[in-house]
TIVO-261518 format. One line per 4 residues: their letters; for each residue z negated, y, x of C-alpha. Coordinates in nm, 3 decimals. Layout:
BEGIN
A) Z,Y,X; ... .
END
This chain:
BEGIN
XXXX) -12.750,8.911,11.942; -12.744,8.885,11.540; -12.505,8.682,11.361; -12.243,8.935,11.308 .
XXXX) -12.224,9.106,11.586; -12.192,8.750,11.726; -11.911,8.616,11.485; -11.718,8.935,11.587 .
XXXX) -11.743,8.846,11.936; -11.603,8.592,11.907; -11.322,8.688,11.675; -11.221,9.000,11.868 .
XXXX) -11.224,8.766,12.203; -10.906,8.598,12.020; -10.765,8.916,11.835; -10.449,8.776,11.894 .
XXXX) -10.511,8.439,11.726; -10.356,8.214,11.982; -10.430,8.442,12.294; -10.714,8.186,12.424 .
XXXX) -10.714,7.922,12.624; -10.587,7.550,12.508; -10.949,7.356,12.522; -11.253,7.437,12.234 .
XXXX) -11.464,7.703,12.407; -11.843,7.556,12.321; -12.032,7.762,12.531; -12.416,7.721,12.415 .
XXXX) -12.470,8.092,12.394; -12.175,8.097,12.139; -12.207,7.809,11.947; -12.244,7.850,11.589 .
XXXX) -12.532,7.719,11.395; -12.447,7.575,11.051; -12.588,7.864,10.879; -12.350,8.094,11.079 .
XXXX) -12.066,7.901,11.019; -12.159,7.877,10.645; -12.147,8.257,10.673; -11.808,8.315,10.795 .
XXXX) -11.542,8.435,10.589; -11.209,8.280,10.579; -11.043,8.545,10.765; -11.294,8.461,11.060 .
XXXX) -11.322,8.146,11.003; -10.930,8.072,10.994; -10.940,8.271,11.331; -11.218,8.082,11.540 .
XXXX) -11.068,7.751,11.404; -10.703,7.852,11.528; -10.874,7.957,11.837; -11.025,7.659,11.933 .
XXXX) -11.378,7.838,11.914; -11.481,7.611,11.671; -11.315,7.305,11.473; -11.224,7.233,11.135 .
XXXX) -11.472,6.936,11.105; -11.743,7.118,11.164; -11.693,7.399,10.923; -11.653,7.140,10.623 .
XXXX) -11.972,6.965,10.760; -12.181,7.224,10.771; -12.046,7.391,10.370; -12.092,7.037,10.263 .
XXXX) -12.423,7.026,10.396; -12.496,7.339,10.193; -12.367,7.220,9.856; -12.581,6.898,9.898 .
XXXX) -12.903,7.163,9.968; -12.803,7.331,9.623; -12.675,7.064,9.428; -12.946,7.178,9.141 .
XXXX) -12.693,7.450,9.101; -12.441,7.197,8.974; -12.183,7.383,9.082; -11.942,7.129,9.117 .
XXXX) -11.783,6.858,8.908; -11.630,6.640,9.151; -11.679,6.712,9.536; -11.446,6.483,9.774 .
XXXX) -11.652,6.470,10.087; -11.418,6.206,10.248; -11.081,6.387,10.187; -11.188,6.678,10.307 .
XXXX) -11.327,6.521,10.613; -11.000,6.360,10.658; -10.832,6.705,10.595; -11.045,6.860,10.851 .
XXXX) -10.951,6.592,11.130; -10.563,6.624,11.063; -10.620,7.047,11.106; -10.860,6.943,11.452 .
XXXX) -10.595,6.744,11.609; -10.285,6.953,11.504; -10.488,7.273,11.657; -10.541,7.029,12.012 .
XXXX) -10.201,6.973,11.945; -10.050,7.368,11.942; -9.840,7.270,11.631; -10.124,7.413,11.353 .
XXXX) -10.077,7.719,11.184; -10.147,7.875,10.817; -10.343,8.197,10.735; -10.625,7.982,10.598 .
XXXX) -10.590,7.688,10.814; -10.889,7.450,10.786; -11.106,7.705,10.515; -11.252,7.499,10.275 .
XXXX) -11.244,7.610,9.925; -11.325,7.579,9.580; -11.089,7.523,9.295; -11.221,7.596,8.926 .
XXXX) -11.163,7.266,8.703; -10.868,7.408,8.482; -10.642,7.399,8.740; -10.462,7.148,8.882 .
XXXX) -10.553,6.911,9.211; -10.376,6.635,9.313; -10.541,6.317,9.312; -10.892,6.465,9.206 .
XXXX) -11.028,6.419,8.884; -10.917,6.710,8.590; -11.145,6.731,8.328; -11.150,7.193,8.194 .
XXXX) -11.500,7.074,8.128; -11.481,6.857,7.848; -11.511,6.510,7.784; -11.197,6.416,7.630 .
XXXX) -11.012,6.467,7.963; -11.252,6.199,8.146; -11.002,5.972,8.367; -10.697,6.238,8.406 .
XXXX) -10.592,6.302,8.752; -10.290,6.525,8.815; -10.017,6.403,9.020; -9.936,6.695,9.231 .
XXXX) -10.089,7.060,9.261; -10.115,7.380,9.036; -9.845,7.581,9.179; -10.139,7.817,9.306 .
XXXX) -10.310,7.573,9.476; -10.004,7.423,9.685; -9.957,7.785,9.814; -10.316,7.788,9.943 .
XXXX) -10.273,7.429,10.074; -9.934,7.518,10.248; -10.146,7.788,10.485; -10.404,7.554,10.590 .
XXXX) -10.695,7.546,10.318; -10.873,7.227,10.264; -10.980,7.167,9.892; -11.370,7.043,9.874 .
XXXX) -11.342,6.968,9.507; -11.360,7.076,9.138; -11.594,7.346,8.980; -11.761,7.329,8.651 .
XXXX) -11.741,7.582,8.419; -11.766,7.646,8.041; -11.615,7.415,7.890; -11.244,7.468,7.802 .
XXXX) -11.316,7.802,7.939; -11.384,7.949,7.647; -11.714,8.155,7.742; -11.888,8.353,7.996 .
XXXX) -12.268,8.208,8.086; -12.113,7.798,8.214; -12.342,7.692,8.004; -12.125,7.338,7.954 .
XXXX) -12.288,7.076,7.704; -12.120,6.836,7.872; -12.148,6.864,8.243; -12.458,7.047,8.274 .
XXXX) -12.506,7.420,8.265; -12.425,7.615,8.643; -12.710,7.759,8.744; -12.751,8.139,8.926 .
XXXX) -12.807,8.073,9.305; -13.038,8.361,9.270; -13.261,8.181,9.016; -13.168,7.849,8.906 .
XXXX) -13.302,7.912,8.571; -13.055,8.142,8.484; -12.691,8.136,8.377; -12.411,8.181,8.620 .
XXXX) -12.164,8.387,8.382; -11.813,8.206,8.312; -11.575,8.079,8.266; -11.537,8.050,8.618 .
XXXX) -11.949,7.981,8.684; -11.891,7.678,8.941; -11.655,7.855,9.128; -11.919,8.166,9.159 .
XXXX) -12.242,7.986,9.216; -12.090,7.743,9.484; -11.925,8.040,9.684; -12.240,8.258,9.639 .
XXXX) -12.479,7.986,9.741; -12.243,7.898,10.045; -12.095,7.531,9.928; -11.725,7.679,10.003 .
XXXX) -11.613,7.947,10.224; -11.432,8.074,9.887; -11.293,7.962,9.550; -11.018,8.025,9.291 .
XXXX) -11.108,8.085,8.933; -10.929,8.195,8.621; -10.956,8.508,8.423; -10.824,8.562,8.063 .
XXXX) -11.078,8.800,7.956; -11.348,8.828,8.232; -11.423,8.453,8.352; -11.376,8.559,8.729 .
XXXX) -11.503,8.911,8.748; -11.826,8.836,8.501; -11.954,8.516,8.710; -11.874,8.722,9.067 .
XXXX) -12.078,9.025,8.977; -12.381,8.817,8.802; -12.383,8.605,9.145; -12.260,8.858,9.381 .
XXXX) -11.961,8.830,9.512; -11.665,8.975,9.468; -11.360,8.853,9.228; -11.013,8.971,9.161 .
XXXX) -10.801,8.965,8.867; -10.447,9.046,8.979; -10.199,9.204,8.708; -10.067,8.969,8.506 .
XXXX) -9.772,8.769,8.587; -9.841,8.838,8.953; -9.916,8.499,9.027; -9.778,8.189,8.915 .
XXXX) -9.966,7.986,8.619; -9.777,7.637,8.579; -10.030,7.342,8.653; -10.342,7.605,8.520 .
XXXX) -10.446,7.465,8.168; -10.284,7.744,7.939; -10.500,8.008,7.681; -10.284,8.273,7.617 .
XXXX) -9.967,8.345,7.823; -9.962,8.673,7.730; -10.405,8.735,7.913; -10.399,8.395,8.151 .
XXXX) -10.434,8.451,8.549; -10.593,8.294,8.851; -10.755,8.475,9.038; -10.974,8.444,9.394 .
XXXX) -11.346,8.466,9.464; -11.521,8.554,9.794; -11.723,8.721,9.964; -11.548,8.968,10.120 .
XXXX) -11.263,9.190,10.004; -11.071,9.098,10.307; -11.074,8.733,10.197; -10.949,8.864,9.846 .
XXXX) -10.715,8.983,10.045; -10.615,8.707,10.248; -10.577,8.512,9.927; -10.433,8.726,9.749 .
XXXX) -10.129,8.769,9.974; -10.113,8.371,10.076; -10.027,8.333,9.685; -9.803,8.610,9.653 .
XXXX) -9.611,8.524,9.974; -9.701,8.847,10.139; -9.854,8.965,10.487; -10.240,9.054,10.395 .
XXXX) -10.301,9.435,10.445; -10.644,9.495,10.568; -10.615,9.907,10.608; -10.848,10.057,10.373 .
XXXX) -10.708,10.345,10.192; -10.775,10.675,10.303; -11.086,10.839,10.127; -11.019,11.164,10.081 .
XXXX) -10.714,11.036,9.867; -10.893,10.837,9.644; -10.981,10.918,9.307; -11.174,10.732,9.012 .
XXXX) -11.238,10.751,8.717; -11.554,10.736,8.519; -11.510,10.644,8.127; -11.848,10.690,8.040 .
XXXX) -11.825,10.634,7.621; -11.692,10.285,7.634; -11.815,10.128,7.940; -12.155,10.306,8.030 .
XXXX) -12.278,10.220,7.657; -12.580,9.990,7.654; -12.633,9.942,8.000; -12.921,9.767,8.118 .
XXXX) -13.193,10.031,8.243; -13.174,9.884,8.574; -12.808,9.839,8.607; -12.739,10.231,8.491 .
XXXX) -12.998,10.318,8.754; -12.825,10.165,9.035; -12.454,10.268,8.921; -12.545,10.627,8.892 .
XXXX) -12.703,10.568,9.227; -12.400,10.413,9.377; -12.183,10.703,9.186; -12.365,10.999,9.384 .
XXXX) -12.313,10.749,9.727; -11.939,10.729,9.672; -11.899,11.115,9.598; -12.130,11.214,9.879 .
XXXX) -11.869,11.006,10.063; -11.619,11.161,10.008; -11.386,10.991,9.694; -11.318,11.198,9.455 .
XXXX) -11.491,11.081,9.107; -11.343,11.205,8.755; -11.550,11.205,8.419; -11.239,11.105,8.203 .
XXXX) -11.308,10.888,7.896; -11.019,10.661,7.716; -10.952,10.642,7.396; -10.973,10.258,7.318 .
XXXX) -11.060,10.087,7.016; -11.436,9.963,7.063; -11.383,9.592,6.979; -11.001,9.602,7.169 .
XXXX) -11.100,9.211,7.237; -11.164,9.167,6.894; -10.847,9.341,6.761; -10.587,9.223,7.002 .
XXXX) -10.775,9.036,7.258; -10.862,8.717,7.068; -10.551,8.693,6.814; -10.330,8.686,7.093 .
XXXX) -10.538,8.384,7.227; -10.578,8.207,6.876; -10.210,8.227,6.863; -10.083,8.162,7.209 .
XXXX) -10.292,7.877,7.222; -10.194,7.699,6.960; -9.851,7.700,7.100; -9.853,7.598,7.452 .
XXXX) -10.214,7.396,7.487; -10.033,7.121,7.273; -9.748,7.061,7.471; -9.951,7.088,7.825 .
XXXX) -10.140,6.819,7.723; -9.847,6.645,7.593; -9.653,6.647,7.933; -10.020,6.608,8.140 .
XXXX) -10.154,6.306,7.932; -9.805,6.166,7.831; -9.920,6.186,7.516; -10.221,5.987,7.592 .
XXXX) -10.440,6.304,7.449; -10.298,6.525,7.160; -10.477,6.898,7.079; -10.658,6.813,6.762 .
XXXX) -10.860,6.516,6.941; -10.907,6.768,7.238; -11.065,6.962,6.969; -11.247,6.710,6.775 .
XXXX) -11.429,6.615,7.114; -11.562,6.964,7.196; -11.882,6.926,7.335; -12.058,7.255,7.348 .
XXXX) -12.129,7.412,6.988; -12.031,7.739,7.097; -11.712,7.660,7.191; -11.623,7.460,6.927 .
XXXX) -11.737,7.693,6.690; -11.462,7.997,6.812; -11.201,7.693,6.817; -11.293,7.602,6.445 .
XXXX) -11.310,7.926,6.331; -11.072,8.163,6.516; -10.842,7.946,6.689; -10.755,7.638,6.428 .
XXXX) -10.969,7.777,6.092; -10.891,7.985,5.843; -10.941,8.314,6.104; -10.665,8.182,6.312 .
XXXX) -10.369,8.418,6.408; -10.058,8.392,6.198; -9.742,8.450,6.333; -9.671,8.755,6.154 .
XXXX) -9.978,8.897,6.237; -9.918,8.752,6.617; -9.578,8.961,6.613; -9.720,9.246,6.536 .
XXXX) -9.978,9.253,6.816; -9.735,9.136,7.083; -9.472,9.391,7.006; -9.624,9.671,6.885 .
XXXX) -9.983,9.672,6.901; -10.017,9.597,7.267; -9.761,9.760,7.423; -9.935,10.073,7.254 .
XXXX) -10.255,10.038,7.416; -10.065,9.938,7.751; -9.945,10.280,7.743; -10.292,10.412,7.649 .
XXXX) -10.428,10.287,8.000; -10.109,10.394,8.182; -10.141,10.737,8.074; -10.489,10.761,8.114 .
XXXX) -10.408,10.680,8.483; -10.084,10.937,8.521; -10.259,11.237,8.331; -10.616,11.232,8.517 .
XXXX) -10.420,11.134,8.838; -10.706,10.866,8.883; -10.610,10.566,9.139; -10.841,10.344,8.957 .
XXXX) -11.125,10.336,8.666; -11.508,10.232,8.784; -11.753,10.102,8.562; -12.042,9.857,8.552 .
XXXX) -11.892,9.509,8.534; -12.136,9.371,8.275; -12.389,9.562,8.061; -12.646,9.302,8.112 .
XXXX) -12.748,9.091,8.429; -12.781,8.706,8.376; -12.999,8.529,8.153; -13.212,8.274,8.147 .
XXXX) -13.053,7.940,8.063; -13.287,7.823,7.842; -13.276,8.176,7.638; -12.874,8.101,7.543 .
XXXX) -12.793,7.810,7.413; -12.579,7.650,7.129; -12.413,7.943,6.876; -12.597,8.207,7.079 .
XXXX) -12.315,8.150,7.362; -12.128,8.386,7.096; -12.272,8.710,7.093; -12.328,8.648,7.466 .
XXXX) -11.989,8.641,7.511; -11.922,8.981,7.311; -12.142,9.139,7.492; -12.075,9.025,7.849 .
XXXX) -11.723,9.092,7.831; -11.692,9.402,7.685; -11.658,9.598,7.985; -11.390,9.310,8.135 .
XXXX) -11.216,9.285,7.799; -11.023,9.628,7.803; -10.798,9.542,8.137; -10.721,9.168,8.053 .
XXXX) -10.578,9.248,7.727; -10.349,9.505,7.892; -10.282,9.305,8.174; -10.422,9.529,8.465 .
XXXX) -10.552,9.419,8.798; -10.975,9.419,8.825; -11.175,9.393,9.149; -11.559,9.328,9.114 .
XXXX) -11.774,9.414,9.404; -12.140,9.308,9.434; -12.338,9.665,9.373; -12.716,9.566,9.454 .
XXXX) -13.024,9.310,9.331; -13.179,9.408,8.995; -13.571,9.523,9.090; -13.646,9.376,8.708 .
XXXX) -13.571,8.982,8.776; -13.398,8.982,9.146; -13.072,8.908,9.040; -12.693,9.058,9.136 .
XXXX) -12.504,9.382,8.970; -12.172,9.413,8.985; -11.955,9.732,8.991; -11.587,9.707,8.866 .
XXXX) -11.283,9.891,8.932; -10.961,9.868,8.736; -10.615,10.026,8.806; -10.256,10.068,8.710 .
XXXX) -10.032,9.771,8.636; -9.920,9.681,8.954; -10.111,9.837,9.194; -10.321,9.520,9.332 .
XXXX) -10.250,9.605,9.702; -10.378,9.982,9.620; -10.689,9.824,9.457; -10.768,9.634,9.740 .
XXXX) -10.730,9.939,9.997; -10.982,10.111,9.788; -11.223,9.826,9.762; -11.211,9.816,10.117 .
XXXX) -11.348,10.184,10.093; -11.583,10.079,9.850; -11.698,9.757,9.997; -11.791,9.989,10.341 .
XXXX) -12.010,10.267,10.192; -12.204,10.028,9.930; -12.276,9.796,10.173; -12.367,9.416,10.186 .
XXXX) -12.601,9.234,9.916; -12.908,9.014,10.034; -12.786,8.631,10.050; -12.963,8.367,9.782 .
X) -13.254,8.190,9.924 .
END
């Protein structure tokens, strides 16, 4: 019997969750090896733990055992082996006990280092935060705690978030678990490369223009930006207000899913749309430009799959500025931060740590170049020009994407995720981290800006250098659940990527 046919065995032998019987089944022909339980997703791994068919302790175990085997990676910051041990013991004995329940009870997961754990260290990747450790949770997090999940510890990332390869001058660069030579994207790298590599069943990262959905498709997995304002941000270190979200990373688009509707307080809908309904659009000028020979290979591949399958696929460009980031984007994060970064740290360091030494102890060049230039320099947004964007500006191009949607009738837009697969480390360092980051988020850009969901799905392996492609979809304001339906579709007819080795 392989592995998933023997994981679903055992999940569809306790369909009904609580159905079996009150003592752990441990039958040697289905016990799990550490691999397989590494391999479970939290939907089936919530499921065998609540069904006694395998416990808490031994899931943590066997992912911590993993992150040890690719601690090269440096995926994490700070890992708390002991508290989640402890965690997993408390979710053992209340499942002996019949009184444990949560829809991701005893899943350990990653949370990216800008957001807020209790008692763990808090650092957004730079040094000047060495020593802080929050009090209670990000408001995100306690909703994923209140179902069950167990928190493993913090991710690295680039630092501040403010970039997209986790290169972090600080902490160490996050390496591809594909190639540990090469970058993991960001800002959200650790978060990527830990899931991918199978140190956490899944993760949460943030996304203001990209940092979930560019590290998931350079590592394959899959990451979802929700619409903006869909979940809640207080105790996530702010950028802009107007682009900030959290936003899960898995790999599965049932566990985006499942964590999507744990933090939005909903029942998780696992019916995949139907797929003679769907219909996507392709807007070839913008997001097909400069593609990687390899990557436009495999996305007109995967293009002729889905249409042979039986979605409907639309050639329908959109007329959008080329540098939108550029335009609206990054003013409305030069100005946005400079108004609520300063009083975060304010209330989170009691004044310990103001914004201009925050600033002054920027580690990686790159970063602190876009702070001195575009965010406190003479580039920096005023607020006249600020007002302007907010109020007129952007809610122009909102409507641009909203009536691209209504006139085309298109569900969703799909598009390469990134022009360019990961690079070596070594190859982008220092003020090179710039034009990286133009060019790695131009296709992730667009929707942030506006505010639309995103779901990234792992496409294939590159043939050129063996690493992940991802293939992105982006849809109305709104419409998360509707994404996910059709990701479901999506996720089905491109089929699973090969694991790192």
């Amino acid at each position: 019997m392989n592995r998933r046919n023997k994981i679903a065995g055992l999940v569809f032998a306790c369909v009904g969750l609580f159905a079996c019987g009150e003592q752990l089944i441990y039958k040697d022909k289905e016990k799990l090896s550490d691999n397989e339980l590494r391999e479970l997703s939290a939907v089936e791994a919530s499921t065998l733990i609540k069904s006694k068919q395998i416990s808490a302790t031994q899931l943590v175990q066997a992912v911590i055992s993993n992150t040890k085997h690719y601690k090269h990676l440096n995926a994490y910051i700070s890992l708390d082996e002991k508290n989640a041990l402890r965690e997993a013991a408390i979710v053992d004995k209340d499942v002996i006990a019949g009184t444990a329940s949560g829809k991701l009870l005893g899943v350990p997961l990653i949370i990216k280092d800008n957001i807020e754990v209790a008692d763990m260290f808090f650092t957004i990747g730079t040094p000047s935060m060495k020593g802080i450790v929050p009090k209670q949770h990000a408001a995100v997090v306690q909703l994923l705690v209140d179902e069950g999940a167990i928190i493993l510890g913090k991710a690295n990332m680039h630092e501040l978030a403010v970039g997209v390869t986790s290169n972090n001058s600080y902490f160490g660069a996050v390496g591809n678990p594909y190639n540990k030579d090469y970058f993991a994207g960001g800002s959200s790298g650790g978060t990527a490369a830990a899931v991918a590599s199978r140190g956490a069943i899944a993760g949460l990262g943030s996304d203001t223009g990209g940092s979930v959905r560019i590290p998931a498709a350079l590592t394959g997995i899959y990451g979802l930006r929700p619409s903006t304002g869909r979940y809640p941000n207080s105790g996530v270190v702010p950028i802009s207000s107007s682009r900030d979200t959290t936003g899960p990373m898995t790999r599965s688009v049932s566990d985006l899913i499942l964590l999507d509707a744990v933090i939005t307080r909903a029942e998780p809908d696992y019916k995949a749309a139907d797929i003679n309904s769907i219909r996507l659009g392709i807007p070839r000028t913008f997001f097909f430009a400069n593609l990687e020979p390899e990557i436009a290979d495999l996305v007109e591949q995967t293009l002729q799959k889905i249409a042979a399958a039986g979605i409907t696929l639309i050639d329908a460009d959109i007329p959008i500025p080329e540098d939108i980031e550029g335009q609206i984007g990054f003013p409305l994060v030069s100005y946005e931060i400079r108004q609520e970064l300063p009083d975060y740290l304010q209330t989170l360091t009691s004044g310990q740590l103001s914004f201009s030494a925050l600033v002054s102890g920027i580690a990686s060049p790159d970063v602190k170049a876009i702070f001195n230039t575009l965010f406190v320099g003479t580039q920096s947004t005023s607020e006249e020009q600020y007002r302007k964007i907010k109020d007129f500006v952007l809610p122009q191009h909102q409507k641009v994407f909203s009536d691209y949607f209504e006139e085309h009738r298109i569900d969703a837009m799909i598009f390469p995720t990134t022009p360019l697969t990961a690079k070596r480390i070594e190859d982008i360092r220092d003020d090179k981290n710039v034009s990286t980051f133009k060019t790695l988020s131009r296709n992730t850009a667009p929707g942030s800006v506006v505010g639309i969901p995103g779901v990234t799905l792992p496409l294939g392996i590159s043939p050129s250098n063996g690493l992940p492609v991802g293939i992105a979809i982006d849809g109305p304001a709104d419409s998360d659940r509707r994404l996910l339906s059709i990701a479901l579709v999506l996720e089905k007819i491109i089929g699973p990527i090969a694991a790192p080795h």
